[in-house]
C-alpha positions as CSV (number, residue, x, y, z in Angstrom):
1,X,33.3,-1.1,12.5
2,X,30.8,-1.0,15.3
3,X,28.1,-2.6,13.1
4,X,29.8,-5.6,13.4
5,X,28.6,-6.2,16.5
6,X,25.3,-4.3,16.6
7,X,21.8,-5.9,16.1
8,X,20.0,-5.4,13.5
9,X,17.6,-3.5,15.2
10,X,20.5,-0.9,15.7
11,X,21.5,-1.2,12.1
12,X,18.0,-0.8,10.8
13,X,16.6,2.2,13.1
14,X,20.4,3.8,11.6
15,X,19.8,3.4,8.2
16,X,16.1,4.0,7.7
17,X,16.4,7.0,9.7
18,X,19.3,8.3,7.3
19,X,17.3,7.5,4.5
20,X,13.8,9.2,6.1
21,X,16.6,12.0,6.4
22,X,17.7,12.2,2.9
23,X,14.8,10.7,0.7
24,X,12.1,12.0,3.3
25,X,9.3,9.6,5.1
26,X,8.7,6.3,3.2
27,X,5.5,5.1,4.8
28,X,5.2,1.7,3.5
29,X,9.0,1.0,3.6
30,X,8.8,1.8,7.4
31,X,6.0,0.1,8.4
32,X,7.3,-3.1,7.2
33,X,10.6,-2.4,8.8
34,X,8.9,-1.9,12.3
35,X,6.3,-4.5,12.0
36,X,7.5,-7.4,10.1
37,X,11.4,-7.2,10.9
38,X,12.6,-5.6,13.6
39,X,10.0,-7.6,15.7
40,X,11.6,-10.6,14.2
41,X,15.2,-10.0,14.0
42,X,15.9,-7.1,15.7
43,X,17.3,-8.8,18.9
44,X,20.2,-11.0,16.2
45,X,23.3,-9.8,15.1
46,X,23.2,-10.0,11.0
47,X,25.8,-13.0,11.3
48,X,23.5,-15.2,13.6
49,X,20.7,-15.1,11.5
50,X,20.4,-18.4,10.1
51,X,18.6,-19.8,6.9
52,X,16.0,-21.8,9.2
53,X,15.1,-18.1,11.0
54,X,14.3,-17.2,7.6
55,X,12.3,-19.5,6.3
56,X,10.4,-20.2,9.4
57,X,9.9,-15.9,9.5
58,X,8.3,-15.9,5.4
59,X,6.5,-18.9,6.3
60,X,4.5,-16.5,9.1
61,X,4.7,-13.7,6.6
62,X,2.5,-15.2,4.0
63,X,0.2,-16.6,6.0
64,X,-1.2,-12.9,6.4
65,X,0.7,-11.2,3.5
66,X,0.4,-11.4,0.1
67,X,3.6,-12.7,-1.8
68,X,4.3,-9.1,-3.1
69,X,3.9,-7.8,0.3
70,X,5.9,-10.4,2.0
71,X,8.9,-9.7,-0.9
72,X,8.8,-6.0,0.2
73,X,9.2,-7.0,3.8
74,X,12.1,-9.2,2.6
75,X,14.0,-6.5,0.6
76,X,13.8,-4.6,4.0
77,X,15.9,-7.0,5.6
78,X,18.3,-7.6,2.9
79,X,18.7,-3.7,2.4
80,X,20.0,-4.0,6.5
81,X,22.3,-6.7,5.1
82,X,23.5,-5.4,2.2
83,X,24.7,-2.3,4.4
84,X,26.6,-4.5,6.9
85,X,28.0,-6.1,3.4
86,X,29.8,-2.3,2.7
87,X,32.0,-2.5,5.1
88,X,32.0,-6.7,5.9
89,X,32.1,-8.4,2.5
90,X,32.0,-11.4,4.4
91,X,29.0,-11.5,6.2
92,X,26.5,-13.2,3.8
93,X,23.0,-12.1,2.9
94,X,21.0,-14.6,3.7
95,X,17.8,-13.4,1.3
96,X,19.8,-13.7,-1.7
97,X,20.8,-17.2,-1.0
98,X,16.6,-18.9,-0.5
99,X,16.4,-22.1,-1.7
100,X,14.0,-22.2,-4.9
101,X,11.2,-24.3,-3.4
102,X,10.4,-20.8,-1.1
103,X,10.6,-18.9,-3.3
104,X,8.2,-20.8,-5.5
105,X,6.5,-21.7,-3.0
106,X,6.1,-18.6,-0.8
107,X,7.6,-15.5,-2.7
108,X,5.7,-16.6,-6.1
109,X,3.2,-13.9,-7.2
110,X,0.3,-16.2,-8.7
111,X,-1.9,-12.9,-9.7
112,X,-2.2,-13.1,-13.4
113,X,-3.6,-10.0,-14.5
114,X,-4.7,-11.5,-17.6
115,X,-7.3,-13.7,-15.6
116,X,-9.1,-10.2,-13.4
117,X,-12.6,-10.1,-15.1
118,X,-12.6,-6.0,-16.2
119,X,-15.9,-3.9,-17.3
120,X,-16.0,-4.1,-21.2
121,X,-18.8,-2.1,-22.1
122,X,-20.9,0.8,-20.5
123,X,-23.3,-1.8,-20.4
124,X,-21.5,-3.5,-17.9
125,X,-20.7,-0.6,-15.9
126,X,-24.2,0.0,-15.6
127,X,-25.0,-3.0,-14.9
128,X,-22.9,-3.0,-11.6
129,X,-24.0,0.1,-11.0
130,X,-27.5,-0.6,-10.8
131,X,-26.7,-3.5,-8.8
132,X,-25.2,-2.0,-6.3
133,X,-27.2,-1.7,-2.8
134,X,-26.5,1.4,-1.1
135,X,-26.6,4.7,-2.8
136,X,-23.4,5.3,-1.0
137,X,-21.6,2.9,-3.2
138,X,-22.9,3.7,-6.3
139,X,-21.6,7.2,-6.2
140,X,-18.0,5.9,-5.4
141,X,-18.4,3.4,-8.5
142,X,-19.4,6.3,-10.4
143,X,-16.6,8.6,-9.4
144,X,-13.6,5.9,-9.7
145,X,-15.0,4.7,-13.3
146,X,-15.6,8.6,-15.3
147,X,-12.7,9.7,-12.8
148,X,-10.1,7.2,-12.7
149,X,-10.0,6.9,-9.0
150,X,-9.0,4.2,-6.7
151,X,-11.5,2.5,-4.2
152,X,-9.6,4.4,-1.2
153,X,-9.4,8.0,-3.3
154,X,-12.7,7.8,-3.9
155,X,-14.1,6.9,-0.5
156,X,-12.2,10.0,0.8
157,X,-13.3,12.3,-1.5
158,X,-15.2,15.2,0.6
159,X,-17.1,18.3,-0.9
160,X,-14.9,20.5,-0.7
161,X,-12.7,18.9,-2.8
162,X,-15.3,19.3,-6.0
163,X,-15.8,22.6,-7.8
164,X,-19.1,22.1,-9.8
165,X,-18.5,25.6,-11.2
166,X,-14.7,24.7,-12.8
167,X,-15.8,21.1,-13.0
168,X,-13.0,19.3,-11.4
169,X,-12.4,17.0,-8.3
170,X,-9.3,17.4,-6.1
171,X,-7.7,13.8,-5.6
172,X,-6.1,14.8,-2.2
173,X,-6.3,11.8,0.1
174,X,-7.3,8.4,0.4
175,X,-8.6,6.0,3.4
176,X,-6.8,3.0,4.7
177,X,-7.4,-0.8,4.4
178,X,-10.1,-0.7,7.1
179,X,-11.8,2.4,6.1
180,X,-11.5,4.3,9.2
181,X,-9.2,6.9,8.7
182,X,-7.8,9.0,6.0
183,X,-4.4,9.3,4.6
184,X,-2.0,10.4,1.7
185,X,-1.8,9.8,-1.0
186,X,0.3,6.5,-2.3
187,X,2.4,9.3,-4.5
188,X,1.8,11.8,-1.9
189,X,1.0,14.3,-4.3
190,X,-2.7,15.8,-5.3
191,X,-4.2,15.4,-8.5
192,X,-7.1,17.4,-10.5
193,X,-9.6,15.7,-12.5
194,X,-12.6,16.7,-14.5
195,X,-15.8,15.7,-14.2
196,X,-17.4,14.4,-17.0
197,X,-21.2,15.0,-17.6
198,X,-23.0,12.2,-16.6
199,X,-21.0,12.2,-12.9
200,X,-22.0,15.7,-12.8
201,X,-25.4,15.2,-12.6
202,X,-25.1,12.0,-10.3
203,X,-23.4,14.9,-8.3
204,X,-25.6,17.9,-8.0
205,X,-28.4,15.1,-7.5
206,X,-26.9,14.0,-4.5
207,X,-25.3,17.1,-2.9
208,X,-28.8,18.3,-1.4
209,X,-28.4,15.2,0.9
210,X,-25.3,14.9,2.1
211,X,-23.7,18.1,4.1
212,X,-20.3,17.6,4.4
213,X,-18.5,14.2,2.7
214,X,-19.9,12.4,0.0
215,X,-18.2,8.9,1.5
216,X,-18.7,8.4,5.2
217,X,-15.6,6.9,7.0
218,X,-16.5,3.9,8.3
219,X,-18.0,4.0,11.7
220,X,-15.5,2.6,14.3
């Protein structure tokens, strides 16, 4: 088998292109294989990677990632492994053999969602709401609390995704981490909601000022 001797950059452009092929474009998956891996261990064969490259490589990883993100970037790398494994049982993956003190360490997820202060009340929601400095900001508070919208949905919502006559918004894209493009969706599918009556009026209010988008991209 030739993949006993190919790197794993070969390996992983292989298999991530069969499974673009078959399961269609994973974004996320991708970018983590190109950015975070292959960088990394693309030039090794899977047998000379050694435990040392590993931690030393999640060490780096989490001093920019979260511990979520820097797990996903590791499954990447033991998916390559576990493919070499198919047809070379003997080849070890070396992400499912980390010592405990990395993972606890470095892989441990210390977000405890039972510690993220949330808005009880309408009172609090318009308290933040008033608080708010720029009108701009208010109206994408507004539209992800009475519409269930993410930050990123609701900063790309444009007009002519709203249809004040049927009283819906068309959820069809979101912007990125830096706010200066847009993009699909995470589930890369649309979504319809209503629009409830007191973001209606916030909305007719505010649509004889603002031509085309209601959420400027963010000016590079």
């Amino acid at each position: 088998d030739p993949r006993h001797t190919q790197t794993i950059a070969e390996i992983g452009d292989a298999l991530y292109e069969e499974r673009k092929r078959i399961k269609g474009d994973n974004r996320t998956e991708m970018s983590r294989w190109t950015l975070r891996v292959k960088p990394t261990f693309g030039n090794k064969r899977p047998a000379d990677v050694t435990p040392a490259d590993l931690k030393a490589w999640i060490r780096d990883l989490r001093a920019g990632l979260s511990a979520s993100s820097a797990n996903g970037c590791l499954a990447v790398l033991s998916n390559i492994f576990e493919e070499v494994r198919v047809s070379h049982p003997a080849i070890r993956n070396p992400c499912k053999d980390l010592p405990r003190d990395i993972r606890a360490n470095f892989l441990k997820d210390d977000h405890d969602p039972a510690k993220v202060p949330f808005l009880r009340t309408l009172t609090d929601v318009h308290r933040v709401y008033d608080a708010l400095p720029l009108l701009m900001l208010k109206r994408q508070f507004a539209l992800g609390v009475y519409a269930g919208m993410r930050p990123s949905e609701a900063r790309a919502v444009e007009w002519a995704d709203i249809n004040l006559d049927r009283r819906t918004i068309n959820i069809a894209r979101q912007v990125n981490h830096d706010g200066t493009e847009t993009k699909v969706l995470k589930s890369k599918k649309s979504r319809v909601v209503p629009i409830l009556d007191r973001k209606s009026t916030r909305l007719n209010s505010s649509h004889r000022c603002i031509s085309y988008a209601v959420f400027c991209l963010k000016k590079k």
